[in-house]
Every structure is written in structure tokens, then in C-alpha cells.
N, C-alpha and C positions, 0 to 999 in steps of 0.2 A: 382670961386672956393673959394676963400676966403671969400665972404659973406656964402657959404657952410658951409663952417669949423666953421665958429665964430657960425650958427645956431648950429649945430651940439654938439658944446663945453657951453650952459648954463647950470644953472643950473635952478631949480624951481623958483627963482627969475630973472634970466634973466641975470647974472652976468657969463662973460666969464669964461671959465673952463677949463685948458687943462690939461687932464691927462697926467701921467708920468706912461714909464714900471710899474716901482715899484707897484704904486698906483694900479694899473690897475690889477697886477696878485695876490696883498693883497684880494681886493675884488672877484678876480674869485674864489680865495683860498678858502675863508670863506663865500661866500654867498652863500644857496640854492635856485636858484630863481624856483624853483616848488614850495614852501612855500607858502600857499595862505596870510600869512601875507607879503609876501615881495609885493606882488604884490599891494598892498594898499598904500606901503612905499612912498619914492623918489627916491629909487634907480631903476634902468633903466638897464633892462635886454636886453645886446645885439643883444639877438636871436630875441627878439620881439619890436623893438623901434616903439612907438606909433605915434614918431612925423612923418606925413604925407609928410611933403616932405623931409624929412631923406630916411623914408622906400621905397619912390618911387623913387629916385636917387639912392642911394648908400645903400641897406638893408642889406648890409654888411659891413657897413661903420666902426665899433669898429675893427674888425678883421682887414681890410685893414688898419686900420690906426695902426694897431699896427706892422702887418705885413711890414709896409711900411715904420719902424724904423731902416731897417736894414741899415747896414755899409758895404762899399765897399768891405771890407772883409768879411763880413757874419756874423758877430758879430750886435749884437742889440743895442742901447743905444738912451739917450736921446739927448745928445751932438751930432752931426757928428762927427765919426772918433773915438769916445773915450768910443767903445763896450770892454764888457770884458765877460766871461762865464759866470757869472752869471745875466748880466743885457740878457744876450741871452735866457738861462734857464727861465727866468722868462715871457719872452716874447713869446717863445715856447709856456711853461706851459699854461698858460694864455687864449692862442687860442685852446690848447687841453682839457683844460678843459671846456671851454665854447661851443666849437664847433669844434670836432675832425674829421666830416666832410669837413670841411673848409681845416683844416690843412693838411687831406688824398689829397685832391683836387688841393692843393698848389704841394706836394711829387709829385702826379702823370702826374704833368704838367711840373717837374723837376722844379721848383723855390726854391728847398730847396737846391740844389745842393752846394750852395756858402754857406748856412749854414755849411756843411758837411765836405767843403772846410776848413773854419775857424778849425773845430773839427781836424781834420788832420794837421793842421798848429800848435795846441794848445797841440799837443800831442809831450811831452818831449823827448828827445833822446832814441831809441831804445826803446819806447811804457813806459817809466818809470813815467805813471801819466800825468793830463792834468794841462796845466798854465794857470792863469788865463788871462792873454795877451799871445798870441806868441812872441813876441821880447821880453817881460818885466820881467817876471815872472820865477820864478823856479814853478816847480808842486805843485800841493797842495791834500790833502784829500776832501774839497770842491768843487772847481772846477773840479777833477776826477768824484766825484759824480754828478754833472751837466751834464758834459762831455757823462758820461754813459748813463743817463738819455736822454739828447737830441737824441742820438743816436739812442735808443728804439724808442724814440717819432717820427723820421724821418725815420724808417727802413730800418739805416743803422749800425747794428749792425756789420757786417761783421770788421767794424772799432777797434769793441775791441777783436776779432782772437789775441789777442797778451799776454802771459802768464806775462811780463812784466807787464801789468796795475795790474793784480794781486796781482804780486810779490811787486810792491808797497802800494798796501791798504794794503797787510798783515805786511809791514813794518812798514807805520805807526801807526797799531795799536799794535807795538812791544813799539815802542818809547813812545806809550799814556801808556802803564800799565808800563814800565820800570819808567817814569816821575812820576807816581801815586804811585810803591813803594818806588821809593825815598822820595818823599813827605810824604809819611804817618811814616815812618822811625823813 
């Protein structure tokens, strides 16, 4: 397994590589790989990895390895233990946008359940906005928006049924134009 991972992790020079969340949903973000120039590039299109014994073991081996970042609580991160909403979000994102088949197929097997889990733990007192940790955090406008977002992306909406997550984004954007006319004042 390990000689696996190390082939799996070069780059064009041969020089180990291991990506990180981050890195990994910057590039799903921004790159079109139907682009017949990307396909000329170095960059390495998950859905298609050319290298031969990648695609014959593991030909989903990006997804799994991202997927396979999760946190006993369902949170995502690079650390062990130290997931938070948005390294989740990004890790989601990442597999849905590269391959939202992948991700239906993960939902429908219930592997997503402990993500959903975490969503539910993250969600503040009486539905008032998601934290970016559960034990750590007050809510935030960011993390709400991930929050949401994952939610969609795992169709388990039923999660935000709560008028409270509402009644918080519309609060904080009382406090962003209240802070902006004081400032402009």
C-alpha cells in the first residue's frame, strides 16, 4: 500500500507530492479539464489518470483519497481530529464537482451519514447558524454557508426545516450594513 501511495503522489519529475484538502478543491474549483489545452498540460485529471497501474487498482483513487480524509466525527481535515466546516466543504465540493457520481454512490450507500452527523452537531442552539467546530465555535455567516451548502450536496436538506438558520443570515446581514453605516458616517 504504501509503495501505492508514493506512485500515485509524483509529480512529472518523480518527486513525491501529497496533496492537501485545500490544494485539491483550489484546483477542482478552477480547472476545466474538457479544455483540450489542459489535457496537453501536467495537470492530471482525476476522472482519467493515465498512469496504468493507478487506473488498474484503485481508478478512483483521487476521490478515495480525499474521501478517506474524514474525521471520526465527520468533519474533513488534513490533521487527524482537527476537521472543521470548511476544510469539510471543501472536501465535499471537490468530489462534486469532479465527480458527483462518486459522491451520489457514496450518499446511497449511506457513507455520508457521519458527515451529516457532524452538520447536526455544528448546528448552534435552537437552529441559530452553523459553528465552525462543534465544541469550539459560536456560529458564523461562513460556516452557515458551507453548512447549507454541504447539506444540498448530501440531500439532506430536511436539516435546514429550521426558520432559525434563517433568522440568523438575515441577522447578520443587519449587523454588516448597521457596521457599514457607521463607518461611512
Amino acid at each position: 500500500m504504501v509503495s501505492f501511495f508514493s506512485l500515485t503522489h509524483r509529480n512529472h519529475e518523480g518527486l513525491f507530492v501529497e496533496p492537501n484538502i485545500d490544494a485539491s478543491f483550489r484546483a477542482a474549483d478552477s480547472v476545466n479539464f474538457s479544455q483540450p489545452g489542459i489535457q496537453a498540460s501536467n495537470l492530471i485529471n482525476p476522472n482519467n489518470l493515465r498512469n496504468s497501474p493507478v487506473m488498474n487498482f484503485r481508478p478512483l483513487f483521487f476521490f478515495d483519497y480525499i474521501f478517506d480524509k474524514q474525521n471520526f466525527d465527520g468533519s474533513y481535515s488534513d490533521i487527524v481530529g482537527f476537521g472543521n466546516m470548511f476544510s469539510t466543504y471543501e472536501a465535499i465540493k471537490s468530489i462534486d464537482l469532479l465527480n458527483s457520481t462518486y459522491l451520489n454512490y457514496l450518499i446511497s450507500q449511506g457513507r455520508t451519514s457521519n458527515i451529516v452527523s457532524y452538520l447536526i452537531n455544528s448546528l448552534n442552539d435552537e437552529g441559530w447558524g452553523f459553528k465552525l467546530q462543534p465544541s469550539l465555535n459560536d456560529s458564523d455567516i461562513i460556516s452557515t454557508s458551507n453548512a447549507i451548502d454541504l447539506s444540498k450536496f448530501l440531500h439532506a436538506t430536511a436539516l435546514l426545516n429550521n426558520e432559525n438558520i434563517t433568522r440568523f443570515i438575515n441577522s447578520t446581514w443587519f449587523q454588516i450594513v448597521i457596521a457599514l453605516e457607521t463607518r461611512w458616517q
